[in-house]
N, C-alpha and C positions, 0 to 999 in steps of 0.2 A: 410405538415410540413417538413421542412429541417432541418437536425442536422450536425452540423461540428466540429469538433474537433480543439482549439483555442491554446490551451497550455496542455501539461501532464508534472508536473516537480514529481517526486516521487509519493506520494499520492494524491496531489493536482491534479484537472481536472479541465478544461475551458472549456464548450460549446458553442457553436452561435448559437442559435436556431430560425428558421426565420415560421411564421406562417402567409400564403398568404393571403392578403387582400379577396380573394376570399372564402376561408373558415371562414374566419370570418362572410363575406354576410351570408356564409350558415345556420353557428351558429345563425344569429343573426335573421333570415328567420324562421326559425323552433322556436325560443323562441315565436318569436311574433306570428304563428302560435299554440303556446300552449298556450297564453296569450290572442286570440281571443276567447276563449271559456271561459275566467274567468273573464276578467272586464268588469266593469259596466260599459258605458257611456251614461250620458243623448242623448237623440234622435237616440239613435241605441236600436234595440232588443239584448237581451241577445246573444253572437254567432254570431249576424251578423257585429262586427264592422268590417269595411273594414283595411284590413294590410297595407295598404298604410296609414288610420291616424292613427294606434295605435305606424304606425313608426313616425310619425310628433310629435303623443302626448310624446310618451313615447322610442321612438329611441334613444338618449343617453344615459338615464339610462339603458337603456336593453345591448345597445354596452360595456356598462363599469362593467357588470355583465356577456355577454360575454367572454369579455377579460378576466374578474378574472378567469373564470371558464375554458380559455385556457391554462391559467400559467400554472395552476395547471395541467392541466392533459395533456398538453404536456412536462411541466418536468418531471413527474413521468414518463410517456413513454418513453422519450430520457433516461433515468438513467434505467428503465428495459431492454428495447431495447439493453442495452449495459452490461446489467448483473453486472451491479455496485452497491457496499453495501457503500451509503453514511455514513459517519461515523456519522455527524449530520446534520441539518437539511441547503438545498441547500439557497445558495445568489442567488438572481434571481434582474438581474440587467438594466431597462429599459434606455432606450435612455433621458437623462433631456432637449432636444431639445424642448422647449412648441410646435413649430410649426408642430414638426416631430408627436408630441403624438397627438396632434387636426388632423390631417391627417389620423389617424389609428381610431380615434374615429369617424370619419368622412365616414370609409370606403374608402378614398382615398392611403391607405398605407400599406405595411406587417406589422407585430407584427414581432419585432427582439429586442431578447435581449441577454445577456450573462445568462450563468448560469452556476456556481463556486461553487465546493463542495471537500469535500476530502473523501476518500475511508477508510473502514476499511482496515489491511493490512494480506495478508495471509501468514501464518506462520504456520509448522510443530509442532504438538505436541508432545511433549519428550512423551518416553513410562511412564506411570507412574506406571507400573510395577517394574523398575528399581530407583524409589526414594526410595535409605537408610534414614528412619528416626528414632531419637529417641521419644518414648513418656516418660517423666520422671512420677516416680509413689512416694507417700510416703504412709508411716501410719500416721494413727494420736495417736500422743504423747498421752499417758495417761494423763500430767500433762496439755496437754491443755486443754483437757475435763473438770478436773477439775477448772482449770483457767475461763470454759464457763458458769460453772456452775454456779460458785462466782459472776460472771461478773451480769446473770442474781438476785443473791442474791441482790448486790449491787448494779441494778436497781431496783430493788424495795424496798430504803431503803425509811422510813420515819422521819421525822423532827420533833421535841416536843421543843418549846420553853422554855428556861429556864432563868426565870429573876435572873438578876446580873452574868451569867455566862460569862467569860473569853475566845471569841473565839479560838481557837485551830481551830489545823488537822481534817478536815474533817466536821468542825462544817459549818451551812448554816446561812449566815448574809443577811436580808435583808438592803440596803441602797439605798439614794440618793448621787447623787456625782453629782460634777461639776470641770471640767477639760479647764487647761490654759497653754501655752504657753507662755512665757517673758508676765503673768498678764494678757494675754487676753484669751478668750475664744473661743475654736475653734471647727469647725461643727464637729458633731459624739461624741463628749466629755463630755453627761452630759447623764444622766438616772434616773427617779423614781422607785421606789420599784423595785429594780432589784435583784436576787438573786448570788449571789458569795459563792460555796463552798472553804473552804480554799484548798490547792494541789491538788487542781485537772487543774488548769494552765488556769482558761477561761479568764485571762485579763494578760496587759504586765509586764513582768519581773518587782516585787518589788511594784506592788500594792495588792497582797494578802499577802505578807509579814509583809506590813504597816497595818494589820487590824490582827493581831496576839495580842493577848490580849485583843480586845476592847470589850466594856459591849453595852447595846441596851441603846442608849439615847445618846452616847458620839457621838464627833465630833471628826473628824480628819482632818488633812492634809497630804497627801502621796506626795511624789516625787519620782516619777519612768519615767524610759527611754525607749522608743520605741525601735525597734531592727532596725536592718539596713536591715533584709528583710520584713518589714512589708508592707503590700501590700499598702497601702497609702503614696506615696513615700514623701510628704510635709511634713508627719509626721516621717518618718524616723531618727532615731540616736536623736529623740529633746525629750531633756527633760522638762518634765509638771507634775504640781503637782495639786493634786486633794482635792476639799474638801469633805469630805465624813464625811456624816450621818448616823449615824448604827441606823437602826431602830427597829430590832430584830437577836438574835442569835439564833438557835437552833442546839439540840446536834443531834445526827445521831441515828436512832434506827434500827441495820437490823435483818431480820426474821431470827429465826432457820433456818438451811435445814433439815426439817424434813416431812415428810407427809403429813402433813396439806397445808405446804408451797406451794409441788408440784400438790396440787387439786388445789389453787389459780394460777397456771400456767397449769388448766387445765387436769394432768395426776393425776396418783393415787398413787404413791408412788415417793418416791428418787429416787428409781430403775430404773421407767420407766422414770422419767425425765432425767436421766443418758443417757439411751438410745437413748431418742429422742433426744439428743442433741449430740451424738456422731452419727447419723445416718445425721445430719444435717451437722457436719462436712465434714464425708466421703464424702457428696454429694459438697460441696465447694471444697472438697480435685479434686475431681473428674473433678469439674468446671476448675481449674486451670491448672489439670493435661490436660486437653482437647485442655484450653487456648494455652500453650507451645508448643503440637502437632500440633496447626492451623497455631502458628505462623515459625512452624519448615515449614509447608507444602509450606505456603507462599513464603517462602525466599524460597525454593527449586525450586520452578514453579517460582519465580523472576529470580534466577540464571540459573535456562534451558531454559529459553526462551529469547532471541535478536531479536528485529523487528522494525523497523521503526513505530514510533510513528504518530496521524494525529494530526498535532501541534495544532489544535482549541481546540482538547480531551484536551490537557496540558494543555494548554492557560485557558480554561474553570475549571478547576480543580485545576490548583493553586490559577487561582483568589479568587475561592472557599475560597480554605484553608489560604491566604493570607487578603483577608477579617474577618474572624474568630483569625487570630493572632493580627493582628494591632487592632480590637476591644478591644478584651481581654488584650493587652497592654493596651490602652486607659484607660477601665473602671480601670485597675489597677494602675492605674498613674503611667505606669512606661514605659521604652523604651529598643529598644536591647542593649544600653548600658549597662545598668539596670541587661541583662540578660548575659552579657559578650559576644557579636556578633556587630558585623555592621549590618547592614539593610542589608547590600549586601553581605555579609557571610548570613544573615539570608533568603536571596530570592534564593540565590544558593540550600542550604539546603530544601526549601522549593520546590521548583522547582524540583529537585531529588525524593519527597513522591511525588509529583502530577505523575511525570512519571512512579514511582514504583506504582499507584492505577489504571491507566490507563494503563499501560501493567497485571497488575492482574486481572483487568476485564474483558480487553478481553481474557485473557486466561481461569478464569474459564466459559466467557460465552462461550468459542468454547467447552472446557469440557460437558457443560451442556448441548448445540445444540445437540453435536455428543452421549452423550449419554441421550438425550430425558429426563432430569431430569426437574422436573417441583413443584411446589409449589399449591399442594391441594387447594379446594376452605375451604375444612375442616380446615386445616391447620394453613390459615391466618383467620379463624373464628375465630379460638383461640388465634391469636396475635392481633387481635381486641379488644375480649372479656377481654385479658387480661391487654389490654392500658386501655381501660374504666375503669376496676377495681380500677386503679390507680388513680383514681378522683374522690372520692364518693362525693354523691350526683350529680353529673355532670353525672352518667356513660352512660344514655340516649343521653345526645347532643354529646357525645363525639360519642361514636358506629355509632350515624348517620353523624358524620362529616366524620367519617374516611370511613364510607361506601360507602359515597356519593359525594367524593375528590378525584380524580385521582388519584393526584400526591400522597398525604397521605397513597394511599394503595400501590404506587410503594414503596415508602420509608417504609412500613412495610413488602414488599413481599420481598426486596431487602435483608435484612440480613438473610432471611429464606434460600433464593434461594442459596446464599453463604455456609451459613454453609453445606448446602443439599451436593453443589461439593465438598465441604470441605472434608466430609464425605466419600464419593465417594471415593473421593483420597486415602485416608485413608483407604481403605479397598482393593485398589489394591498394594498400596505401602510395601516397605518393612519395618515397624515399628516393634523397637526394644523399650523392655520397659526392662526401666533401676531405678533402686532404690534410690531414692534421700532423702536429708535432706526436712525439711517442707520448710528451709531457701532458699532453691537452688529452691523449687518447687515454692514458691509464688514470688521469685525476677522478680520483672518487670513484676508483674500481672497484664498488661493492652491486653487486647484484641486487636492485631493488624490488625484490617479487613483492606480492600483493602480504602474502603471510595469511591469505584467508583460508586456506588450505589445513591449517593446522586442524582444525578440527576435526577434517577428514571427508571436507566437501571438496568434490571433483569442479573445482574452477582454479 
């Protein structure tokens, strides 16, 4: 085998890789002498068929099995040989000459082809000794505890129908409705026995308003207007009026908080229910508080590290995220205008998170290499155990899809392995915990992970 070097532009590599018609003879020599001891052909003994007909019988399927099995492990040689960490997976690119290929299948020709891959790129890792960070911390407010408390009182109110009564605040009307547009009817716009508490807001501005006094039996006609961010954009700003059917009212009944209450949620008293739900907080409190620390660590390892990116990582990664956006427009009937951007302010933008998830990954996966951090087989048992949980009655087929799916358990190992360097970081770094509002602690409570994972690389 000959390896040549064709082109090196940054990260990008080109090889020639030329594999002598003669090694191929040899390959192809030694198969069919392993293939003498195992097929059956009428009029030979088991072992004795001669290699000259098993090449007659079976020689081009054998040469082109062969060949596969040359690609393969003379690219991986040429890319070990040369100590090179392909970033993904190499192009490997044969001659489209039909004559040239019947020639190498024939034995009359070398095996030459290109072979194009791009490298990951090595880059210096900031001390992370020297990362100033803050972790924001709060208490939790007395009056939201009690707020949580209410919250759970007020899921568990009950409805008692009352005939001739007078919908009002808070009352539950059962109805039918049928909903139109300039007199026509239009999809999503009609419901049987649907439930509508009055203020609590579950339909559009001014059709819970329109059902303010009505008794179980009367009809109505509402007219209310769609908003202008409604996620149905045909429906937007258009006003439809509705005929609605009250079929029952009923008034609201909620428990005491009293003892009894809290054994029907399980605990034994107010007190302990008190507890438990202020221990439930703390730990959200906590969640958040972590949230702001991951996303502090991120942006620090975004900003200390500069490297040459391998444009297919990007490429590969916005289309990703680019894919998932124009979807979610689509199902939403709406478009970047819709969202205040052009398409091309929005691919710009988007293009910037693909680079920023792709410089994150490779950075915490050199974290993780360099210091040997790893995700237990223990570990993702439990983020198995705990996805199946999520599907009852399914939680059998679920455990074994996800045990028995590759990719399925990269995309579960992947956010473990992260948080793990995450972690890491955090524990060399310099963190300052500073005392915040609840308001300042939950703003912008979305977990910002790297998303470089999605593919099924453990960073």
């Amino acid at each position: 085998m000959q390896v040549t070097e064709a082109n090196t532009d940054g990260l990008k590599r080109q090889l020639r890789v030329v594999i002598g018609a003669g090694e191929l003879e040899d390959k192809l020599s030694e198969r069919l002498q392993q293939l003498k001891g195992q097929v059956r052909i009428k009029g030979f003994r088991p072992g004795k068929v001669p290699v000259a007909h098993l090449r007659k019988v079976y020689g081009r399927s054998v040469m082109a099995e062969v060949v596969e099995r040359a690609l393969s492990e003379a690219t991986e040689q040429a890319i070990s040989d040369r100590n090179e960490r392909p970033a993904m997976q190499p192009d490997v690119k044969l001659s489209e000459d039909k004559d040239e290929l019947e020639k190498i299948m024939s034995g009359e020709a070398d095996l030459a082809y290109t072979l194009s891959f791009e490298v990951l790129p090595e880059f210096a890792l900031t001390d992370l000794s020297k990362l100033k960070l803050v972790k924001p911390v709060a208490e939790v407010p007395a009056d939201e505890i009690d707020k949580s408390v209410e919250n759970l009182r007020q899921g568990s109110v009950a409805y008692e129908s009352e005939e001739g009564r007078k919908a009002g605040t808070d009352d539950r009307l059962t109805i039918d409705y049928v909903g139109k547009i300039d007199g026509e009817e239009f999809e999503g716009g009609s419901g049987e026995d649907m439930f509508i508490v009055i203020g609590k807001g579950g339909f559009i501005p001014g059709f819970e308003e329109g059902l303010e006094g009505a008794t179980a039996g009367e009809d109505r006609v509402i007219k209310a207007t769609f908003p202008d961010t409604y996620p149905v954009a045909d429906l937007a700003n258009k006003e439809a009026t509705f005929d609605v059917k009250v079929k029952d009212v009923a008034a609201p009944s909620l428990p005491e908080l009293d003892d009894a209450f809290a054994e029907k949620m399980g605990l034994e008293s107010v007190a302990s229910l008190r507890d438990a739900v202020t221990e439930q907080l703390r730990q959200d409190y906590e969640r958040a508080s972590r949230g702001q620390l991951k996303r502090a660590i991120l942006d620090a390892l975004n900003d200390a590290h500069k490297f040459e990116l391998p444009p297919t990582m990007v490429d590969t990664e916005f289309e990703a995220i680019w894919k998932q956006v124009t979807e979610g427009l689509e199902q939403a009937e709406r478009t970047f205008e819709d969202e205040g951007k052009t398409e091309e302010s929005a691919r710009q933008e988007y293009r910037e998170i693909a680079e920023r998830r792709v410089r994150l990954g490779l950075v915490l996966s050199d974290i993780g290499d360099k210091n040997e951090l790893t995700v237990s087989e223990e570990e993702l048992g439990r983020k198995i155990v705990g996805q199946a949980r999520r599907h009852p009655g399914q939680e059998q087929q679920v455990y074994e899809y996800l045990t028995k799916t590759p990719q399925a358990l990269a995309q579960l190992r992947a956010p473990l392995y992260e948080d793990k360097v995450v972690d890491f970081v955090a524990e060399l770094a310099d963190v300052e915990t500073k005392e915040v509002s609840s308001e300042e602690l939950f703003a912008d409570d979305d977990d910002d992970e790297t998303g470089a994972n999605d593919g099924g690389e453990e960073t």
